[in-house]
C-alpha positions in Angstrom: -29.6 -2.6 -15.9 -30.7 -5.2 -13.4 -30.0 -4.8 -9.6 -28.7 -8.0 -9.6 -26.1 -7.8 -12.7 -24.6 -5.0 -11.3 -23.5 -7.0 -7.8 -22.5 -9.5 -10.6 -20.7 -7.5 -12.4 -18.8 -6.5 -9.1 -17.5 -9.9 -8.6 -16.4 -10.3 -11.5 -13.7 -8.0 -10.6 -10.5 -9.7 -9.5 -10.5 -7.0 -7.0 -11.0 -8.1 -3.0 -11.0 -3.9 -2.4 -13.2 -1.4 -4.4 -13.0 2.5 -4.3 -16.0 4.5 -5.3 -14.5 5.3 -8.3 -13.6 1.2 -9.0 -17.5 1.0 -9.1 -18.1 3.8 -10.9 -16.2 2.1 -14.0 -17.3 -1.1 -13.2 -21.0 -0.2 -13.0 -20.6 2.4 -16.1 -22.7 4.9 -13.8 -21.0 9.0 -14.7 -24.2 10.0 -12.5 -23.0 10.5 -8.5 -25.6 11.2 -7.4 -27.3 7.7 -8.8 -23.8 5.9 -7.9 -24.0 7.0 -4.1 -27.8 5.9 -3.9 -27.0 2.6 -5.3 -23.6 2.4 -3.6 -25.6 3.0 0.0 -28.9 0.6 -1.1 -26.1 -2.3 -2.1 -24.2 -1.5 1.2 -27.1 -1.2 3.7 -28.7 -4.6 2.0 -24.9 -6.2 2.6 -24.1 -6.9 -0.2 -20.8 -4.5 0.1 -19.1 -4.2 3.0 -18.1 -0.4 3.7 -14.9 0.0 5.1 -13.8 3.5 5.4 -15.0 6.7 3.1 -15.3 5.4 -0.5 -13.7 2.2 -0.2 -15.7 -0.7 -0.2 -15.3 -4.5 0.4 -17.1 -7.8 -1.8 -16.8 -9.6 1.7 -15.0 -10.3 4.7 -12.3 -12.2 3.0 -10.4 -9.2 1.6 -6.7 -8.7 0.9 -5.6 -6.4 4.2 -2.5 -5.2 1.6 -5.0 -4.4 -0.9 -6.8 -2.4 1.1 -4.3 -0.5 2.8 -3.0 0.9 -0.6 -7.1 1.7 -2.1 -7.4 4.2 0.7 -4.7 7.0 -0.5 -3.4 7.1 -4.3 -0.8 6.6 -4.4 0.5 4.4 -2.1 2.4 1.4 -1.9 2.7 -1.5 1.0 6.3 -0.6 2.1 8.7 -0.2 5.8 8.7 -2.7 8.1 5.9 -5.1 6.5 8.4 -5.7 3.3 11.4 -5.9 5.3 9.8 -8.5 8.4 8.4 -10.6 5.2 11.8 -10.4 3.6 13.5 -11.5 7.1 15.8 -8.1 7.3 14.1 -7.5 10.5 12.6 -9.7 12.9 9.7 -7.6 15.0 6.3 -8.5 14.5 4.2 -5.6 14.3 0.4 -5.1 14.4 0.4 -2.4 11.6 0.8 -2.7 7.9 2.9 -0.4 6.5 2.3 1.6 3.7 4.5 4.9 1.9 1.4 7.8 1.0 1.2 11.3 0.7 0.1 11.8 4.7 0.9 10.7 7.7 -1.5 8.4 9.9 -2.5 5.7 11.2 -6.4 4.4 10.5 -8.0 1.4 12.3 -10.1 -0.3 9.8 -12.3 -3.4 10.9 -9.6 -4.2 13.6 -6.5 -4.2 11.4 -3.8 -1.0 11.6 -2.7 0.6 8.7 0.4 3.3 9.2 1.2 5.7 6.5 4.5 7.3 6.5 4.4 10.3 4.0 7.6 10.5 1.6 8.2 13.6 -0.3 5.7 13.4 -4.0 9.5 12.7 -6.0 10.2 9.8 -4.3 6.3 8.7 -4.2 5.3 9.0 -7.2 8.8 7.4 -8.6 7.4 3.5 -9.7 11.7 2.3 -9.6 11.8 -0.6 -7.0 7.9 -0.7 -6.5 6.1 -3.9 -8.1 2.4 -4.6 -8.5 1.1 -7.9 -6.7 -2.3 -9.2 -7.0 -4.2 -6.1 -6.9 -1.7 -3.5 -5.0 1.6 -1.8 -5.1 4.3 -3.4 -2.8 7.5 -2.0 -2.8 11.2 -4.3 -3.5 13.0 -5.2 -0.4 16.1 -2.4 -1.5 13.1 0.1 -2.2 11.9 -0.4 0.8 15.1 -1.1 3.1 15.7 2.8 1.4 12.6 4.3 2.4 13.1 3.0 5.9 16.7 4.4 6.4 15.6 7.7 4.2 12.8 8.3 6.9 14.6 6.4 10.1 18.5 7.5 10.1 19.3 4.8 12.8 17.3 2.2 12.2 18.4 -1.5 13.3 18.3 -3.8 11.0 18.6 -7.7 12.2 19.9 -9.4 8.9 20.9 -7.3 5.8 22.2 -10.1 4.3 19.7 -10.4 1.5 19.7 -6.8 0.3 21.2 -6.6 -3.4 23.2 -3.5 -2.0 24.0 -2.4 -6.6 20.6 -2.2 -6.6 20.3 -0.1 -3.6 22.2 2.3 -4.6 21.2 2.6 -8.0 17.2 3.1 -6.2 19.1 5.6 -3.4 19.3 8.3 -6.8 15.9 9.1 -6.6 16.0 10.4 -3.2 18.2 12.8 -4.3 20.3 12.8 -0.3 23.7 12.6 0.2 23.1 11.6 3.6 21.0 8.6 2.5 24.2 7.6 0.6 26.2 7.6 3.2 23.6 5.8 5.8 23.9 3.0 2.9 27.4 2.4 2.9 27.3 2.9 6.6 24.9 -0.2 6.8 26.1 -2.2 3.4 29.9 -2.1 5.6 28.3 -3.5 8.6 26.2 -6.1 6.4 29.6 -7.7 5.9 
């Protein structure tokens, strides 16, 4: 194949973010040892933009949410970046917020990304979590949940927009009765 279809084929991708093993499919290559020479060649020449280990950009203009969820599998954009866009809280912070199986916080290309590590059942459970564009974002109740699952006493400027039946028909896959209770605590003070 041509050096030049396979950059072609790249963009073709709807993708903004690709993972080693995105390429891999998308350039049909089983060989690693071939797809890490062509991966380095393509990235040293520019033509990808490496971000962090395995994950690659097509150029600068890449989805931030996109890239925070390509770096750990699986993950989802959830915590405070949901709930600010959704208006439930009113702090502007730096980081993006994602639910993974670790917790840390990377710096990639001068954006933050925080992980917040929730136990594999509640992770790997796709109830209140949607796919946008080309990532996983969590529901404002699945992530108003995750929040108050990992932060007890969090404070919450405007609750107002949280379908609380659907809260606590996402709060069962927690599996806490102490997560219940934090709920009605907070669905009683929403009123």
């Amino acid at each position: 194949m041509a050096t030049d279809n396979l950059i072609a084929k790249l963009y073709q991708s709807p993708k903004t973010i690709l993972t080693t093993k995105d390429i891999a499919l998308i350039w049909e290559e089983t060989n690693t040892v071939k797809l890490t020479s062509k991966i380095k060649y393509y990235a040293k020449e520019g033509s990808l933009i490496r971000l962090t280990r395995g994950v690659f950009a097509k150029n600068k203009e890449y989805e931030i949410k996109e890239l925070a969820t390509s770096i750990y599998t699986p993950s989802y954009v959830s915590f405070e970046t949901v709930l600010r866009e959704a208006g439930v809280i009113f702090q502007h912070h730096d980081s993006i917020f994602v639910a993974g199986p670790y917790p840390v916080k990377k710096r990639i290309n001068g954006h933050i990304i925080t992980f917040r590590k929730l136990k594999d059942s509640v992770l790997y459970n796709a109830l209140g979590v949607k796919n946008e564009k080309n990532y996983s974002i969590a529901t404002l109740e699945r992530a108003f949940l995750d929040t108050v699952y990992l932060s007890p006493k969090f404070y919450f400027d405007n609750l107002r927009s949280i379908n609380w039946e659907q809260c606590f028909e996402l709060a069962k896959i927690y599996d806490n009765k102490q997560l219940i209770k934090r709920v009605i605590k907070y669905q009683k003070y929403a009123q």
